[in-house]
N, CA and C atoms as a LAMMPS dump frame, in Angstrom:
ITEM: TIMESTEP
0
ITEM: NUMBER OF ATOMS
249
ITEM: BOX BOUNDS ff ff ff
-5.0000000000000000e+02 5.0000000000000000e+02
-5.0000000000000000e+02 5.0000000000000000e+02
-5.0000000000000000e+02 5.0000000000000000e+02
ITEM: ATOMS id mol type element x y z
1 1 1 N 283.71 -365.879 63.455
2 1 2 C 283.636 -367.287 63.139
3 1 3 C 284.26 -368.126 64.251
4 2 1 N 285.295 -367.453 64.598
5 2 2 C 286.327 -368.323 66.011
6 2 3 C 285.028 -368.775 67.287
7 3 1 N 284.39 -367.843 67.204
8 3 2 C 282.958 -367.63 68.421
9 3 3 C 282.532 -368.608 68.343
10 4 1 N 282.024 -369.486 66.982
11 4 2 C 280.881 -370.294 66.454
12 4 3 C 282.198 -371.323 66.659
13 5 1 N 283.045 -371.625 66.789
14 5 2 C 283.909 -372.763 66.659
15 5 3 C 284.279 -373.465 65.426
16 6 1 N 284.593 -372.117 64.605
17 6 2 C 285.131 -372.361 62.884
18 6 3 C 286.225 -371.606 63.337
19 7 1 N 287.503 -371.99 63.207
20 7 2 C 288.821 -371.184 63.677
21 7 3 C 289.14 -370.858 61.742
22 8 1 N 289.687 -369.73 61.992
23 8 2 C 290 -369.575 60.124
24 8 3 C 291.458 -369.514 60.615
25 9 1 N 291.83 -371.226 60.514
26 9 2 C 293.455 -371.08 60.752
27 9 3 C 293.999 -371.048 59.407
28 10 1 N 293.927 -370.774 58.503
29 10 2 C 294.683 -370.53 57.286
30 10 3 C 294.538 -368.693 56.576
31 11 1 N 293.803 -367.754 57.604
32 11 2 C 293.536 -366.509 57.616
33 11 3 C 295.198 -365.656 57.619
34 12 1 N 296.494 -366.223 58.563
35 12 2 C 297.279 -365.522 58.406
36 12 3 C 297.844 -365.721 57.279
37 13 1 N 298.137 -366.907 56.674
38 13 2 C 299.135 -367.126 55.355
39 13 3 C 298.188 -367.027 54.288
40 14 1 N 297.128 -366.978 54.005
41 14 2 C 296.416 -365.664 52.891
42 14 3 C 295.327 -365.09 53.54
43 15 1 N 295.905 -363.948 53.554
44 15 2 C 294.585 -362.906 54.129
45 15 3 C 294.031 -361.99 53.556
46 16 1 N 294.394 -362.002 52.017
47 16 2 C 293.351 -361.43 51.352
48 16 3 C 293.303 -362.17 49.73
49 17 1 N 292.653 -361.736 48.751
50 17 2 C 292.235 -362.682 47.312
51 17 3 C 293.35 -362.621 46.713
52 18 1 N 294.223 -361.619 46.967
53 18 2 C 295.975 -361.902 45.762
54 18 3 C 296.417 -362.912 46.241
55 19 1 N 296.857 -363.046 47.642
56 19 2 C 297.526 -364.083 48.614
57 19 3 C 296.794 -365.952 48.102
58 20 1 N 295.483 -365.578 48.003
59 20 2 C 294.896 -366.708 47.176
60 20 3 C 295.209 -367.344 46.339
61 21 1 N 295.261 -366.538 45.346
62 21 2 C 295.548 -366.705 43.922
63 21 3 C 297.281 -366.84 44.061
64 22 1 N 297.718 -366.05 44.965
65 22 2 C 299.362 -366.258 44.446
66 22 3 C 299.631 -367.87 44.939
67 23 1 N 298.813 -368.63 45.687
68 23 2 C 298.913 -369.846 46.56
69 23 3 C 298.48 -370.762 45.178
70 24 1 N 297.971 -370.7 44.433
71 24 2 C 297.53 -371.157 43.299
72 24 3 C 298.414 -371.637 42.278
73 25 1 N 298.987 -370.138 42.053
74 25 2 C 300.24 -369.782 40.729
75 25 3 C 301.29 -370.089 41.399
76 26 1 N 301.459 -370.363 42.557
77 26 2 C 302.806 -371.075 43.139
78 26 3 C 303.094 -372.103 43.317
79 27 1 N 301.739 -373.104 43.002
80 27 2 C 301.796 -374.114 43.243
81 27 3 C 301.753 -375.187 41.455
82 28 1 N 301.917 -374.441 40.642
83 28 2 C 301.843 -375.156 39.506
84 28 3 C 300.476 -374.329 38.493
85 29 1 N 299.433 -373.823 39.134
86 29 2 C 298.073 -373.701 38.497
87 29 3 C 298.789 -372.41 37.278
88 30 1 N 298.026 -373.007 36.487
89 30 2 C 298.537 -371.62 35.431
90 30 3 C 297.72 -370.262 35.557
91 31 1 N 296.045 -370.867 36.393
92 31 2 C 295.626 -369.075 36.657
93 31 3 C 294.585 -369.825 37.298
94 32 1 N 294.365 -368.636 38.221
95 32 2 C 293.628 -368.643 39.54
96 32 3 C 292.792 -367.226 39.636
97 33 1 N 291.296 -367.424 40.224
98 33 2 C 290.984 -366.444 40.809
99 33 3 C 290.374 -367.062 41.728
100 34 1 N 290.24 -365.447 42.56
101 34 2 C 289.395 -365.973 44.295
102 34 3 C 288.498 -364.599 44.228
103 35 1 N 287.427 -365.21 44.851
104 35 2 C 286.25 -364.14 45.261
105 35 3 C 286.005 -364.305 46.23
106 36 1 N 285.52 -363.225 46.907
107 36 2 C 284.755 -363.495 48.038
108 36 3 C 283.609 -363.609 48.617
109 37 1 N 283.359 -363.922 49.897
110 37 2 C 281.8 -364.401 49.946
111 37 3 C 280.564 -363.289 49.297
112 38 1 N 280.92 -362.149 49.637
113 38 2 C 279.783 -360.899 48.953
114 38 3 C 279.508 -361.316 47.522
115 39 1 N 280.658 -361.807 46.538
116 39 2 C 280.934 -361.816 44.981
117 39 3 C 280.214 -363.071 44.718
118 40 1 N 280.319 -363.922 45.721
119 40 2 C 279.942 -365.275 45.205
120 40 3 C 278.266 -365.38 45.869
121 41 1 N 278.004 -364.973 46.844
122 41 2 C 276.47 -364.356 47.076
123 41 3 C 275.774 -363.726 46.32
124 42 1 N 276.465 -362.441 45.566
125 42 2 C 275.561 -361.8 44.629
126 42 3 C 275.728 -362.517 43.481
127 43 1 N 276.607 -363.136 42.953
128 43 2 C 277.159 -363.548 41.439
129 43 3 C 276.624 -364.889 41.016
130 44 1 N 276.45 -365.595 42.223
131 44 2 C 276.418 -367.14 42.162
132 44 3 C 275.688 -367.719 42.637
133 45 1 N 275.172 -367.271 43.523
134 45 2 C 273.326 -367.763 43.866
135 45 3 C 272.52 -367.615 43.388
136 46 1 N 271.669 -368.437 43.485
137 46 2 C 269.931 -368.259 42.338
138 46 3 C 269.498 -366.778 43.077
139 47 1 N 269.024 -365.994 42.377
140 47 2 C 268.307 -364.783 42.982
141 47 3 C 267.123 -365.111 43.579
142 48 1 N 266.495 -366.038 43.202
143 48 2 C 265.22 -366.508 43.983
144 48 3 C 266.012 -367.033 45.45
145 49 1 N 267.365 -367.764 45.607
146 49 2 C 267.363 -368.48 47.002
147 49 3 C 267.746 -366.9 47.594
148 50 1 N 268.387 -366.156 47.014
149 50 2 C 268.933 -365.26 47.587
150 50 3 C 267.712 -364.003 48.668
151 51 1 N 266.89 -364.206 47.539
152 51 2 C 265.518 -363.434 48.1
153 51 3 C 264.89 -364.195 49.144
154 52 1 N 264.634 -365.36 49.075
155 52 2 C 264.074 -366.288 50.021
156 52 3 C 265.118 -365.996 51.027
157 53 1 N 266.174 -366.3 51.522
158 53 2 C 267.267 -366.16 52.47
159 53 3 C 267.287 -364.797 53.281
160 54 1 N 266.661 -363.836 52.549
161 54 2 C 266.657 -362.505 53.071
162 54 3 C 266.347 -361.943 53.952
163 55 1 N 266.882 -361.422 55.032
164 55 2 C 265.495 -360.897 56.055
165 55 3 C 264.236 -360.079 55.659
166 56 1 N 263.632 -359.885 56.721
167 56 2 C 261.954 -359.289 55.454
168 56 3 C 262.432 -357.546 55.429
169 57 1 N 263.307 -357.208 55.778
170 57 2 C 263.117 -355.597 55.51
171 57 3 C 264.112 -355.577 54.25
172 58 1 N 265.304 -356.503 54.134
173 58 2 C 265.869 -356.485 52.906
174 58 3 C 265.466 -356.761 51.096
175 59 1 N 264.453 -357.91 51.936
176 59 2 C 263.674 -358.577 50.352
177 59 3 C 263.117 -357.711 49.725
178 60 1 N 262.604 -356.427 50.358
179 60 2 C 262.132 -355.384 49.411
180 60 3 C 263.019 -354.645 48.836
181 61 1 N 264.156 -354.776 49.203
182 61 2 C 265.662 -353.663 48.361
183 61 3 C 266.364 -354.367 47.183
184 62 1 N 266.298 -356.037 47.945
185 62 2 C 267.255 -356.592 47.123
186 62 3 C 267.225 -357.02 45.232
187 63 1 N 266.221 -356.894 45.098
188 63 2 C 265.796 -356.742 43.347
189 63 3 C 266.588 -355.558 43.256
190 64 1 N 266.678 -354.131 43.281
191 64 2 C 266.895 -353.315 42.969
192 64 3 C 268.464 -353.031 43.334
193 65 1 N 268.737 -353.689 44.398
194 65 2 C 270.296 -353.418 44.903
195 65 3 C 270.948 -354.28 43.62
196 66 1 N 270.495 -355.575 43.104
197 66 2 C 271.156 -356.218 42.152
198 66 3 C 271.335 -355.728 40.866
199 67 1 N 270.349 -355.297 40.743
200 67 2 C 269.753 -354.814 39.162
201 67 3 C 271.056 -354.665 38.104
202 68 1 N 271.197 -355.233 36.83
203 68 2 C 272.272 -354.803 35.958
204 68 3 C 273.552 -355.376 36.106
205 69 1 N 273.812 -355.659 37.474
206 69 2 C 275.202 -356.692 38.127
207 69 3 C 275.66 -357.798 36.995
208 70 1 N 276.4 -357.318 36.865
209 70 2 C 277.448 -358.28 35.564
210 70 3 C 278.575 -359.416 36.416
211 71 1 N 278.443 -360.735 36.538
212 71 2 C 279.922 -361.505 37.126
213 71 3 C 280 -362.557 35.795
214 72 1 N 281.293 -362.118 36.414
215 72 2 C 282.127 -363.615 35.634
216 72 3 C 282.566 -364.529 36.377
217 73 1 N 282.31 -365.822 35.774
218 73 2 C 282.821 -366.826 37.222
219 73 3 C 284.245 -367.383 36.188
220 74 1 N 284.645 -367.627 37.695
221 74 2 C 286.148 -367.876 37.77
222 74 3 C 286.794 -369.167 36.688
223 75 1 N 287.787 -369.525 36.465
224 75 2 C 288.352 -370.357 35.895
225 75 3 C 289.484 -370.604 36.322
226 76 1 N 289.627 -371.596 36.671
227 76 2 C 291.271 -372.403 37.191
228 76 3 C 291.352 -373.693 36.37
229 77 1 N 292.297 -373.546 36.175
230 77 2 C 293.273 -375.109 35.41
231 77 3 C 294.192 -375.804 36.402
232 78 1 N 293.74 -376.742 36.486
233 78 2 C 294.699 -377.46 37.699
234 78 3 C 295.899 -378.359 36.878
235 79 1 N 297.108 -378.229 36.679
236 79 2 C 298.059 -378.528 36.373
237 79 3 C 298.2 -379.934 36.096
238 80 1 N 297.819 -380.872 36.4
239 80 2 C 297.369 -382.182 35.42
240 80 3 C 296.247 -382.01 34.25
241 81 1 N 295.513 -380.799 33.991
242 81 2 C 294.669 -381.019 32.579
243 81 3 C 295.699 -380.288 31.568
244 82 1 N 296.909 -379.07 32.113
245 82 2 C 297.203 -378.401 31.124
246 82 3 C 298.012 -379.211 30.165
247 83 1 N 298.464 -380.609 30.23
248 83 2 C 299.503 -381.001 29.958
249 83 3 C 298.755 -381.839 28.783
């Protein structure tokens, strides 16, 4: 990403999804989750954009790579509604 001139300057002080979430719950939130881009690609995109987006040797796998995939999307409370 640094290449393309997106610096991920906030990569050292959380560098992975606990570090996320603990940035969350430290800050007041009563619960946090973080996913990542794979989770939120397969979980959270229309499967049609996802197929369209595909390169052409993948679009023939990707029905079947998904198949059955269960997500739950996330929930956060931001500390002015809990009150």
């Amino acid at each position: 990403m640094q290449s393309r001139g997106c610096p991920l300057k906030g990569l050292a002080g959380t560098p992975d999804l606990a570090a996320h979430r603990q940035r969350f719950t430290a800050n007041g939130w009563q619960r946090a989750e973080a996913l990542d881009m794979d989770t939120i690609h397969r979980c959270h995109l229309d499967p049609l954009e996802r197929h369209r987006r595909a390169p052409a040797a993948a679009q023939a796998a990707a029905p079947s790579a998904v198949a059955g995939l269960a997500c739950v999307r996330p929930h956060a409370v931001p500390p002015a509604q809990l009150a």
